[in-house]
C-alpha positions in Angstrom: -27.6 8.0 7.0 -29.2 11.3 6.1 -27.9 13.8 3.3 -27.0 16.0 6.7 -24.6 13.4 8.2 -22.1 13.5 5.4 -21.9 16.3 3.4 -20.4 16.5 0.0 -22.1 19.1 -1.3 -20.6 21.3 -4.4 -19.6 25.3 -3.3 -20.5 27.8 -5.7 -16.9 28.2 -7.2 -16.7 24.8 -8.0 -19.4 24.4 -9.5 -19.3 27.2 -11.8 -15.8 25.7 -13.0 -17.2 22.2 -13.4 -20.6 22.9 -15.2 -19.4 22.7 -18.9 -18.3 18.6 -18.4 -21.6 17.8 -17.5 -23.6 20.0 -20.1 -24.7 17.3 -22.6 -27.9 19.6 -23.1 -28.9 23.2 -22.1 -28.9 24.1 -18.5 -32.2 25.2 -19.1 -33.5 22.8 -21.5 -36.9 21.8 -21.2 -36.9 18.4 -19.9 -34.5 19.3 -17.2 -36.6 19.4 -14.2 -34.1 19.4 -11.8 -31.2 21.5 -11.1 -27.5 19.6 -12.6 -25.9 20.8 -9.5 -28.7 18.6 -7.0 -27.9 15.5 -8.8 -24.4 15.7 -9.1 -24.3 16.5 -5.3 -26.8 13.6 -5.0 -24.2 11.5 -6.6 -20.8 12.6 -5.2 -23.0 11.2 -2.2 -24.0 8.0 -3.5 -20.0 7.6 -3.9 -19.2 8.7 -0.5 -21.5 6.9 1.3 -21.3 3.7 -0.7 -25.4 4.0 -0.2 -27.4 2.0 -2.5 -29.5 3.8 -5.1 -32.9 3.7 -3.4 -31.7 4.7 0.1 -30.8 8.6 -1.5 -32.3 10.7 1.2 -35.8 12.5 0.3 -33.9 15.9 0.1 -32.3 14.8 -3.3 -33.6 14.4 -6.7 -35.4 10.8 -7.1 -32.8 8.3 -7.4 -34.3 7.0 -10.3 -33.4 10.3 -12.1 -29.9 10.3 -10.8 -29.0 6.6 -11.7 -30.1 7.7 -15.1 -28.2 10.6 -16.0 -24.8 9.7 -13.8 -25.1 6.6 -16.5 -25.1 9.2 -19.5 -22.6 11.1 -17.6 -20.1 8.1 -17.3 -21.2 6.9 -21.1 -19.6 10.7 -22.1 -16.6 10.3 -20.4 -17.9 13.7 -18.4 -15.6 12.9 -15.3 -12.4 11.4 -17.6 -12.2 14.3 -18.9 -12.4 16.5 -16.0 -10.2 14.5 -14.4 -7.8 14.9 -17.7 -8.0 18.8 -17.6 -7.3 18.9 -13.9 -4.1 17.0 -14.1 -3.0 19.2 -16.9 -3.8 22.1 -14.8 -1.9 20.9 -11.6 1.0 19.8 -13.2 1.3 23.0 -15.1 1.0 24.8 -11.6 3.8 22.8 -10.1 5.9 23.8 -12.8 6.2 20.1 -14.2 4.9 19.7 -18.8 1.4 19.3 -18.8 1.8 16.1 -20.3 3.9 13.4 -18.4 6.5 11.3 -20.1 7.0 8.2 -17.5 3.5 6.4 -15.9 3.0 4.0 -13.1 0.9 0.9 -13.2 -1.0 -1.4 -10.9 -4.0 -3.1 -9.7 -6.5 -3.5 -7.2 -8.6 -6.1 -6.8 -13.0 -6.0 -5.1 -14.4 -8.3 -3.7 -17.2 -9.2 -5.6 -21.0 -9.2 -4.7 -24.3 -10.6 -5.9 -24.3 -7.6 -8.2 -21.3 -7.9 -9.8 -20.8 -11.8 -9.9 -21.4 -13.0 -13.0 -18.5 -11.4 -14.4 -15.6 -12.4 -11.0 -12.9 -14.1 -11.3 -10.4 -15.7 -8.5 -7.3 -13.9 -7.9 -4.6 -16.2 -6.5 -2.2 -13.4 -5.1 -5.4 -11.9 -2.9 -7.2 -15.1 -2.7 -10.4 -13.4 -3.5 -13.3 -13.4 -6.1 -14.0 -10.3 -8.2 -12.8 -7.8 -10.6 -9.2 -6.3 -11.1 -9.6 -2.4 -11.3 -5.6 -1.6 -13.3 -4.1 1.9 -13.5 -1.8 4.0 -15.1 -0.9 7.7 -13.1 1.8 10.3 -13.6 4.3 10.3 -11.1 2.8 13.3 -9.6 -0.5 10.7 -9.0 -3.0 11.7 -11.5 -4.8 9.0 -12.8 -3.8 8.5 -17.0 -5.8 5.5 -17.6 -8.5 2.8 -16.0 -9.3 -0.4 -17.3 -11.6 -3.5 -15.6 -10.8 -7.2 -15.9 -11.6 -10.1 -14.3 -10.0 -11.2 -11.2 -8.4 -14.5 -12.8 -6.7 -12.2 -15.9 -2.8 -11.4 -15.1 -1.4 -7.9 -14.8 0.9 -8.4 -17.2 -1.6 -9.3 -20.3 -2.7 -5.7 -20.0 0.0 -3.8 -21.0 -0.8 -3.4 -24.0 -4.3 -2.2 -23.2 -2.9 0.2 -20.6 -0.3 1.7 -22.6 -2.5 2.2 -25.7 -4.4 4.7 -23.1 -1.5 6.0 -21.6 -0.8 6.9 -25.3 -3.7 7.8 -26.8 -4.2 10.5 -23.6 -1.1 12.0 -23.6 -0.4 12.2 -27.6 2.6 9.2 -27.3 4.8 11.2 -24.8 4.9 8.4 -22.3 8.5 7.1 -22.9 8.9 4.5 -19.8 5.9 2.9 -17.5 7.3 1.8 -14.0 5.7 -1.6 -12.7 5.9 -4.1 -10.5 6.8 -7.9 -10.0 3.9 -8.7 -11.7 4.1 -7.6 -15.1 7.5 -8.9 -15.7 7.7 -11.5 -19.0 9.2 -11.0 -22.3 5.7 -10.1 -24.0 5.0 -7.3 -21.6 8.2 -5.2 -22.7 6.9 -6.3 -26.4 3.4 -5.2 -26.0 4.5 -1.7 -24.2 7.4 -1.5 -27.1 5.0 -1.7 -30.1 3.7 1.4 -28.3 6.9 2.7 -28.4 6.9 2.7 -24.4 10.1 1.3 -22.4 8.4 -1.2 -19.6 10.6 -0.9 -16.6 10.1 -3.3 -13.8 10.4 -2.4 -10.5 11.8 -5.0 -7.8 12.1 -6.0 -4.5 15.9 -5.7 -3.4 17.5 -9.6 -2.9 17.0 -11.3 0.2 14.3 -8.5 1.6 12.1 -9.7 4.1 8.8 -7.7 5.3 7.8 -4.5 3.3 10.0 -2.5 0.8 9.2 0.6 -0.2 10.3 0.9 -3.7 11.6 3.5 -5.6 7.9 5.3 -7.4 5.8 2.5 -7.0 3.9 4.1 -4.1 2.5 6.6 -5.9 -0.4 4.4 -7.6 -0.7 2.6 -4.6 -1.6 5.6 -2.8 -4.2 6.7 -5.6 -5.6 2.8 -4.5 -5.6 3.6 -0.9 -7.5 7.2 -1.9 -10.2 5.8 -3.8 -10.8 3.2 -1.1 -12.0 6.8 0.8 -15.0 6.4 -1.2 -17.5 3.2 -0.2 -19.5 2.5 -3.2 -15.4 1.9 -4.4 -14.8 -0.3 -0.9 -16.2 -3.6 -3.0 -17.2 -4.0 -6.5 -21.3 -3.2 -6.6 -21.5 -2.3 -9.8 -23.5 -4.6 -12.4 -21.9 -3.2 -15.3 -17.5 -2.3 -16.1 -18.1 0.8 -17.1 -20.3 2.0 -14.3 -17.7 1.0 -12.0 -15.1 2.8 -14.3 -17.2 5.7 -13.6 -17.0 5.6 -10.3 -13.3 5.8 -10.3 -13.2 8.6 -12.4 -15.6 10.5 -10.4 -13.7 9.7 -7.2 -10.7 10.9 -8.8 -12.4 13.9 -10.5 -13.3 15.1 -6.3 -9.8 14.6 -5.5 -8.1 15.9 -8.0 -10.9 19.2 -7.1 -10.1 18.8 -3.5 -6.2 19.4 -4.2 -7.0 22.1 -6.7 -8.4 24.3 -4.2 -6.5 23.5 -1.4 
């Protein structure tokens, strides 16, 4: 696939707005030799395309060069916080507090691959091997917080994790968290409680057969179904967690973008 076939190139406006995230030195400082917007568009297409590193067409920087500084980019939290400032912004032009009080939680399980295996596990419910990608989002569907596990850990041993996130992002104004099935036990309400969170689970109606949709709890899984848009997100590629955190945020940084100027 050329850099012609799929397009995700930055327009001027949004680049302009996005620049200061990804400024961890000068614009014009003297090792920079090339431009921030060509590698950023160089790896908004990496995302898209789910391309390996050393198949980034000729018309980019050198891949080598945009592995390295998307790496200090996701070390910096660049794309968090983007993606932290944009959901203030949208809620804000909804007419909604720019900092939410309730949050949804999930996961989503990748397959692993050669590159990620040494840290799968085997997850029962999706009888696959990999890693467990968990969620917090508003109820609008801005992401809050990402956190990677293993396959094998349970949902519900993250709570506290998760809502220490939710938390530390939005100041402790997250009152309740909405999950599913899945997190229900009497030390997941503890965990969320020491964080002064109410942990409300959401189930199935009695005697439902086939799918239920459920009150809120669509909402993350459609921020799932999003960032399964983006190939390099369609399995889990990534040697290291935080590089495939990264990814997430940056995927969620474009959508959050796309909405913005839609």
């Amino acid at each position: 696939m050329t850099r012609r076939a799929y397009r995700s190139d930055l327009d001027d406006e949004t680049y302009l707005f996005i620049l200061p995230y990804f400024l961890l030195r000068p614009e014009d400082a003297a090792q920079r030799i090339y431009p921030i917007r060509e590698v950023l568009n160089s790896l908004f297409w990496i995302a898209r395309t789910g391309s390996p590193w050393e198949y980034l067409p000729h018309d980019f920087p050198p891949y080598k060069i945009v592995h390295q500084q998307a790496l200090r980019w996701f070390e910096h939290g660049c794309f968090e916080n983007l993606v932290h400032d944009l959901r203030m912004m949208d809620r804000a032009a909804v007419g909604r507090d720019a900092v939410p009080s309730v949050a949804i939680i999930d996961s989503r399980t990748l397959q692993s691959t050669p590159e990620s295996g040494h840290r799968s596990g085997y997850d029962g419910a999706k009888k696959r091997n990999g890693s467990k990608v968990h969620a917090a989002v508003d109820t609008l569907g801005h992401v809050i917080a990402l956190l990677v596990t293993s396959a094998d850990e349970q949902d519900r041993e993250q709570v506290y994790d998760l809502c220490h996130q939710i938390q530390t992002v939005t100041g402790d104004c997250v009152d309740v968290v909405l999950a599913d099935g899945g997190y229900t036990g009497e030390q997941a309400e503890i965990d969320a409680a020491l964080l002064d969170i109410e942990l409300v689970v959401v189930k199935r109606p009695a005697g439902a057969s086939g799918f239920v949709l459920l009150p809120k709890r669509w909402i993350v899984e459609r921020n799932f179904a999003w960032a399964a848009r983006f190939r390099r997100l369609g399995r889990d590629l990534e040697r290291l967690p935080s590089t495939l955190l990264g990814f997430h945020w940056l995927a969620f940084a474009i959508l959050s973008l796309q909405k913005l100027v839609a």
